[in-house]
Z-matrix of the N, CA and C atoms (Angstrom, degrees):
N
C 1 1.456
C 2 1.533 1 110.58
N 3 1.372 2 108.74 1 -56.09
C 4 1.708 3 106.55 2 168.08
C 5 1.420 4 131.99 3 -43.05
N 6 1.530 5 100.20 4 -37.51
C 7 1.060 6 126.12 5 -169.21
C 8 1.732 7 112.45 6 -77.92
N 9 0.840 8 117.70 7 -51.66
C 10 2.014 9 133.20 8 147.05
C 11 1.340 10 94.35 9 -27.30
N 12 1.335 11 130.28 10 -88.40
C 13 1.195 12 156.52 11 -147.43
C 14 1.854 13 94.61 12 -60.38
N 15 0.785 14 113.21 13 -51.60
C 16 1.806 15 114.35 14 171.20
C 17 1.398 16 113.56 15 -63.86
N 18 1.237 17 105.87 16 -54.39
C 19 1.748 18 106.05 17 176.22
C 20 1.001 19 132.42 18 -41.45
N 21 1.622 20 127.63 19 -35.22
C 22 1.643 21 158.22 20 -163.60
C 23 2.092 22 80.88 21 -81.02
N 24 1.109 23 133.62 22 -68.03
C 25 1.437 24 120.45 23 176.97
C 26 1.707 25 119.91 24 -49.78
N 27 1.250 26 111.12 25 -2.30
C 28 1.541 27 107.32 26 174.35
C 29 1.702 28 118.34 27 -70.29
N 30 1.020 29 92.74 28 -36.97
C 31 1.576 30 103.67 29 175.00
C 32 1.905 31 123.92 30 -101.85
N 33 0.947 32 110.91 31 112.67
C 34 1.325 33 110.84 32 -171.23
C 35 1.496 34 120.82 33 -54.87
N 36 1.253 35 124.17 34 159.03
C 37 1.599 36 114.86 35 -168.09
C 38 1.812 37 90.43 36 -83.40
N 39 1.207 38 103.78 37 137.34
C 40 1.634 39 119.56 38 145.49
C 41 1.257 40 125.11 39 -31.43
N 42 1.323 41 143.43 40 102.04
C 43 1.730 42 113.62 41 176.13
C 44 1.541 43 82.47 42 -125.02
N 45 1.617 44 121.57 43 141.36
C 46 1.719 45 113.03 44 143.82
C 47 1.258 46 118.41 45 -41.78
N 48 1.597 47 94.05 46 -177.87
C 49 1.319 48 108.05 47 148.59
C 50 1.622 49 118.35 48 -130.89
N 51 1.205 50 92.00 49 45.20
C 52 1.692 51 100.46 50 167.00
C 53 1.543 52 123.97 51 -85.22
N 54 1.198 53 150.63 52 160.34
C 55 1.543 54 156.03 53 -171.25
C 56 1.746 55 95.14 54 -37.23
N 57 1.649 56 94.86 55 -59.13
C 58 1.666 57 107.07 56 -154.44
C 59 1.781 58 110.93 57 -64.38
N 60 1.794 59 94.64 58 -11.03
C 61 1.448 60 86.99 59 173.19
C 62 1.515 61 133.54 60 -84.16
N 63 1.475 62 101.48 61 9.69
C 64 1.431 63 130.28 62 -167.19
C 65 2.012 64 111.59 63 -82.14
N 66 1.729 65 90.32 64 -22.62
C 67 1.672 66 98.92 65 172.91
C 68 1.683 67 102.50 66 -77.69
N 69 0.752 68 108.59 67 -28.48
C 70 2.328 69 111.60 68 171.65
C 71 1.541 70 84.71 69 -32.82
N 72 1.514 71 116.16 70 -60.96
C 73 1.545 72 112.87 71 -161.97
C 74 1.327 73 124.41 72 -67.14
N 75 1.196 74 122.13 73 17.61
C 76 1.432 75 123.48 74 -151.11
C 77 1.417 76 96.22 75 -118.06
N 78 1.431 77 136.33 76 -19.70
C 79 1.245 78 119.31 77 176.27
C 80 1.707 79 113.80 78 -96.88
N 81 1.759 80 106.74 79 -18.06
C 82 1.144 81 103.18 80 179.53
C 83 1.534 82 106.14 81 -73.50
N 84 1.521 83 129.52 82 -24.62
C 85 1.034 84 127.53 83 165.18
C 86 1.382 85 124.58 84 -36.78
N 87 1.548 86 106.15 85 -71.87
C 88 1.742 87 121.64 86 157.61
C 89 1.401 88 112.51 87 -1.88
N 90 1.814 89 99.34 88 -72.72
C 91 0.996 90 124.87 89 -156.69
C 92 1.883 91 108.14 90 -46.74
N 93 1.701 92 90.22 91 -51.36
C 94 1.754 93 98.93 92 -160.80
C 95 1.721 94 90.72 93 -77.22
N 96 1.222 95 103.30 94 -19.64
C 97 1.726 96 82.96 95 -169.58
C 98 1.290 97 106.77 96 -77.42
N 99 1.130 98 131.82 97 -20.30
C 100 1.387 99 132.13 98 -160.83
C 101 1.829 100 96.18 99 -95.11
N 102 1.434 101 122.97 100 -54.38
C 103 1.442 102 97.11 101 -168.46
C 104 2.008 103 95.44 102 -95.94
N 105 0.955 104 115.76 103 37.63
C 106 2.082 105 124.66 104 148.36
C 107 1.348 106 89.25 105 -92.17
N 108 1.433 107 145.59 106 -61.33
C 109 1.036 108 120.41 107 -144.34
C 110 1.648 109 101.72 108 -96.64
N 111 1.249 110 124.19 109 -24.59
C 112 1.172 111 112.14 110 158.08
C 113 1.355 112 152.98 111 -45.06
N 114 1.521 113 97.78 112 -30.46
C 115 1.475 114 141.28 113 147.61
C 116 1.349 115 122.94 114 -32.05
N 117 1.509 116 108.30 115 -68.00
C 118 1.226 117 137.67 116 -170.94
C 119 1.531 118 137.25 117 -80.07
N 120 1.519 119 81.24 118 -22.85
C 121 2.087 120 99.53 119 -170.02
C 122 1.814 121 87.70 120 -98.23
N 123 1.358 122 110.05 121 149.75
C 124 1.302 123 133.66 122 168.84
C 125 1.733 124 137.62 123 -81.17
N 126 1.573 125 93.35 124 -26.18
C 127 1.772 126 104.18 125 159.88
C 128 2.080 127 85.35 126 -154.82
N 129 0.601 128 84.01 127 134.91
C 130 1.998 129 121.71 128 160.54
C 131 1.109 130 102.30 129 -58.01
N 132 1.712 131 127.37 130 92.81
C 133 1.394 132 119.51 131 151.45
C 134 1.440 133 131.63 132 -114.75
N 135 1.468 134 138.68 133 85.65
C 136 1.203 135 153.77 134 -84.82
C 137 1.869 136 85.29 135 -69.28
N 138 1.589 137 103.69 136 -51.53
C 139 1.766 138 98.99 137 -167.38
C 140 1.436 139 113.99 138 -66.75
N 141 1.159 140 122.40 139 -22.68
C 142 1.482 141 123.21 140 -155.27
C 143 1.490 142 95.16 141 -102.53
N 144 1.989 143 120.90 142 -22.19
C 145 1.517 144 116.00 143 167.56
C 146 1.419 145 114.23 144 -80.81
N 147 1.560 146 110.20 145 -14.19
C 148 1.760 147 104.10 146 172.84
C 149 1.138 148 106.35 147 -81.95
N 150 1.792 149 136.55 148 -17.63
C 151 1.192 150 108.00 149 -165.49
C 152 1.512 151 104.16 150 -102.89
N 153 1.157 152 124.74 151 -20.02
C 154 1.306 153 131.14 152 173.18
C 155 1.916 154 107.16 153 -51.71
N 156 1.608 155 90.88 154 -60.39
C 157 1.776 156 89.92 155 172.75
C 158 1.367 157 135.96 156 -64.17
N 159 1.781 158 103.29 157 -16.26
C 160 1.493 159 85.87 158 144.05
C 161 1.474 160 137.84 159 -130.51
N 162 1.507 161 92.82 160 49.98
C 163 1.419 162 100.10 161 152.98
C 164 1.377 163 119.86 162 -94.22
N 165 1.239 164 97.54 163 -22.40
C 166 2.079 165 104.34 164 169.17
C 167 0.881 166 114.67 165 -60.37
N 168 1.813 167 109.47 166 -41.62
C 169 1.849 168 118.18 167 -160.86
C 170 1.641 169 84.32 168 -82.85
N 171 1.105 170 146.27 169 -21.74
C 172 0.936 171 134.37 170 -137.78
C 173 1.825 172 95.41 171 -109.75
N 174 1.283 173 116.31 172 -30.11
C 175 1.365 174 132.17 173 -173.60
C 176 1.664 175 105.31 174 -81.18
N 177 1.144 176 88.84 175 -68.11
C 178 2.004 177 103.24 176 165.61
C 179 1.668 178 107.89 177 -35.50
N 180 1.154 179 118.21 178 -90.73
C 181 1.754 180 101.38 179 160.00
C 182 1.434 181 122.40 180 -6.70
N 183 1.140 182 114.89 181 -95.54
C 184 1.747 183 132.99 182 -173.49
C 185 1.260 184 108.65 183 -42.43
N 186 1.449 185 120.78 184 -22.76
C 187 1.821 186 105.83 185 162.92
C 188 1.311 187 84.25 186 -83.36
N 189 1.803 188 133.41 187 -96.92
C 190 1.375 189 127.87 188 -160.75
C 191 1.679 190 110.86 189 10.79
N 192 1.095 191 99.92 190 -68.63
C 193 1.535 192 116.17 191 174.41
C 194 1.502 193 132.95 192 -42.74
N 195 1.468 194 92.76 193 -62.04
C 196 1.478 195 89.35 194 169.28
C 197 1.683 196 131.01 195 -77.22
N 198 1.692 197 99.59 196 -23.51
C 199 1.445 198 110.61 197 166.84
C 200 1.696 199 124.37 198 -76.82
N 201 1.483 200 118.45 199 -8.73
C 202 1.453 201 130.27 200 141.97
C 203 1.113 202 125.01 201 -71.24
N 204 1.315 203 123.31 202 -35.02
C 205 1.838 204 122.45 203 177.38
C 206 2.000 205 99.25 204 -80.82
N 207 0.965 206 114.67 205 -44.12
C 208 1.845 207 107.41 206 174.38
C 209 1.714 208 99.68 207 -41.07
N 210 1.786 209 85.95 208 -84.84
C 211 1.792 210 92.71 209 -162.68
C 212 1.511 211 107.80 210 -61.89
N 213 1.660 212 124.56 211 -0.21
C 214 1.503 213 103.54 212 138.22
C 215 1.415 214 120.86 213 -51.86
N 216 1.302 215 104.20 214 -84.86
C 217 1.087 216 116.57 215 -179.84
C 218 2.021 217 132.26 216 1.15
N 219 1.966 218 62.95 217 -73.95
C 220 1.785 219 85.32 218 172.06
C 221 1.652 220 107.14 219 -53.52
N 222 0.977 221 123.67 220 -67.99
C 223 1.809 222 127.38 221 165.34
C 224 1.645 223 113.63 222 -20.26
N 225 1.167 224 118.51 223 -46.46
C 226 1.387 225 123.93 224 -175.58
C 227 1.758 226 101.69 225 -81.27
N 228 1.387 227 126.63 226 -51.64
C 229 1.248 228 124.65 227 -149.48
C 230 2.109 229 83.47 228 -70.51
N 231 1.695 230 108.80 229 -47.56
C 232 1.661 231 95.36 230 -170.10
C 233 2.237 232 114.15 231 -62.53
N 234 1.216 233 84.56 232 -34.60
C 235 1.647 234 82.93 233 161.36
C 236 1.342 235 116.04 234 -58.17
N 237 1.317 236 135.78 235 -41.50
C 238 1.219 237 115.68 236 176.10
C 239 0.855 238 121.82 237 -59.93
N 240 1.482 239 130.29 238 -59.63
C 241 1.705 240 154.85 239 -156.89
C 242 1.966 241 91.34 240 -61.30
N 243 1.169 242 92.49 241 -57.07
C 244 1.853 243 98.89 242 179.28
C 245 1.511 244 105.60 243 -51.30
N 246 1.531 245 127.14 244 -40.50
C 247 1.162 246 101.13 245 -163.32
C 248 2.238 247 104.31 246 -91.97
N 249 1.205 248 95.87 247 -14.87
C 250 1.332 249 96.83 248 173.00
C 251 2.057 250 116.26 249 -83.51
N 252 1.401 251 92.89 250 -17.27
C 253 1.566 252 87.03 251 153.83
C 254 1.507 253 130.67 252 -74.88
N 255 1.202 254 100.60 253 -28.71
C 256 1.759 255 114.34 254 -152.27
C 257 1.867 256 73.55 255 -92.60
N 258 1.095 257 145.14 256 -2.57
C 259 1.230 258 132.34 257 173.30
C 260 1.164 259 121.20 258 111.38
């Protein structure tokens, strides 16, 4: 049974690279925001540690985001220029 259970990590998970594969990232987000701020805060007070964590989770996102729409961007503007060079 252990032994099953180890094997399944031999092969790495599949992810695209389509938009929707971008929610995969969303729990490791969770993850870091919650033990950074656990880290960081001095006593644990359940409302004031949820809202802090998701202003991290919430900050962490909103770059993701905006640093995917640039180096889109950027991706699209050199495709153009390339295809109006190449003729």
């Amino acid at each position: 049974m252990a032994t099953e259970l180890l094997l399944t990590f031999i092969t790495p998970e599949r992810i695209g690279v389509t938009p929707f594969s971008m929610f995969w990232a969303l729990p490791l987000i969770a993850s870091i925001s919650i033990v950074y701020k656990a880290t960081k805060v001095h006593s644990i007070r359940p409302l004031a540690f949820a809202r802090e964590t998701a202003g991290l989770f919430g900050s962490i996102v909103a770059f993701l985001l905006v640093a995917a729409m640039v180096l889109c961007a950027i991706a699209w503007l050199f495709n153009e220029k390339m295809s109006l060079l190449a003729g």
